[in-house]
Structures are given as C-alpha cells and as structure tokens.
ROVEX-755760 format. One record per atom (N, C-alpha, C): x negated, y, z. Coordinates in pm, whole numbers, plus 50000, padded with zeros to 5 digits. Example, Ala and Ser with C-alpha at 12.3 -4.5 7.8 and 13.67 -1.06 7.14 Angstrom:
486814943150780 487704955050780 486804967050780 487154977550708 486334989450714 487105000350787 
***
This chain:
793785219167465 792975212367563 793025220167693 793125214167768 793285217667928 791685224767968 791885233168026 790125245568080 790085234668211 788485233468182 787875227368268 787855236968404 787075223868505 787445228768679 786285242168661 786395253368732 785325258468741 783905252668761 783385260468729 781665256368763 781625241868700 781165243868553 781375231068454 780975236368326 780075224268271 780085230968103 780485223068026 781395225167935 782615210467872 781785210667780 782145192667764 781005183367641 782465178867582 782305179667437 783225171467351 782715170767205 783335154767149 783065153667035 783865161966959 783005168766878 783905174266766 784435167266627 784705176266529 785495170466409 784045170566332 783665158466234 782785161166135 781685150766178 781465143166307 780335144866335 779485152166456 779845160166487 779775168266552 779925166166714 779065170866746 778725173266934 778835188967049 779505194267109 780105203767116 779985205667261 778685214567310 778455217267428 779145237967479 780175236767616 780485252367624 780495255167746 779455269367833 779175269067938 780335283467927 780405280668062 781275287768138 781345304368104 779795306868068 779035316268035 779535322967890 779915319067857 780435317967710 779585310667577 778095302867659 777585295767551 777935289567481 777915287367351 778665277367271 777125272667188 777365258667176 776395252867033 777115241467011 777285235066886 777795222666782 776755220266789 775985207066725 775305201766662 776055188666608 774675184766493 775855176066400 774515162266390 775245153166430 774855137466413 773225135166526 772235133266456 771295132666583 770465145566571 770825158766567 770225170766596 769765167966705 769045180366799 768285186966913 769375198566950 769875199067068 770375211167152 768905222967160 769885230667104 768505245267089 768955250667223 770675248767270 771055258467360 770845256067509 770865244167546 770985235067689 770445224767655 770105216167813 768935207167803 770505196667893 771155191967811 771725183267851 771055168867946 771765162468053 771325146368118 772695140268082 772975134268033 774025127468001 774135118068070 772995108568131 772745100868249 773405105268371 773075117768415 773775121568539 774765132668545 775345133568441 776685139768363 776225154168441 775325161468400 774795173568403 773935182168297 774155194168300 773725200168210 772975215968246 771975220268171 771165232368195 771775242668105 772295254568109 772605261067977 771185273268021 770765277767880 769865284367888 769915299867859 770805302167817 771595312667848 771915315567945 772725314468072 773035320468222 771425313068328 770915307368236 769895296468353 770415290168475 771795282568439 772205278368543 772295258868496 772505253968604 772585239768537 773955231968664 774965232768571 776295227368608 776385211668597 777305205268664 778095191768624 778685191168422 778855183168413 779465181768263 780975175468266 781835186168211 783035180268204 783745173968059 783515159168091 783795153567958 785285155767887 785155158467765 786475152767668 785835139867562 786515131167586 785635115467547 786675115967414 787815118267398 788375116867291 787995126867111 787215115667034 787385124666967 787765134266857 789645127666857 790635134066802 791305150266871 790295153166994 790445164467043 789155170267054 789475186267032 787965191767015 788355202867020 787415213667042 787565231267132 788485235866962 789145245166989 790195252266914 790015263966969 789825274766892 789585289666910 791285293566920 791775307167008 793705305766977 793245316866810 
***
C-alpha cells in the first residue's frame, strides 16, 4: 500500500471484520465489527480524525478497498 500524504491518519478496512485506524504518530488500533475506538475520536462525516496519543486531529486518508489492508514488512 502506497504511505499516505503527510499530515494524515490512514483509515482502512481490515481482514476479519475489522476497522484499522494509523496516525502518523505511530498510533495504531483495529477494532472489530461495531466496537468503540479507545484510541481516536474519529468524524467520518468530515473525513477527520483526533488521535489521542500525539493530541493532534488530522484529515483521514481513506483505503476504501477491503482486499487491501496495513501489512507490517
């Protein structure tokens, strides 16, 4: 998967079920089916996001497909 533009926290569906928020910051959280984000206070309305970790709140850079999903190398 192609690294998002700077200053962005990539949203993608994952494998399983799964919802897959990653700030720039190095936050990472999954959640699976209709969980609660413990990590960021996502708007999906105005394709923005809070991570609560750096306390910053970026644009959201979508991956809509979800036969693609974050891969560690």
């Amino acid at each position: 998967m192609d690294a998002s533009p700077p200053g962005s926290i990539l949203y993608s569906p994952g494998p399983h079920d799964t919802d897959i928020l990653l700030c720039e910051c190095g936050n990472l959280e999954v959640i699976r089916g209709d969980a609660t984000w413990q990590r960021f206070q996502p708007d999906f309305e105005r394709d923005a996001c809070h991570c609560l970790d750096c306390d910053t709140t970026l644009p959201l850079s979508r991956n809509d497909d979800p036969r693609l999903h974050f891969r560690h190398p």
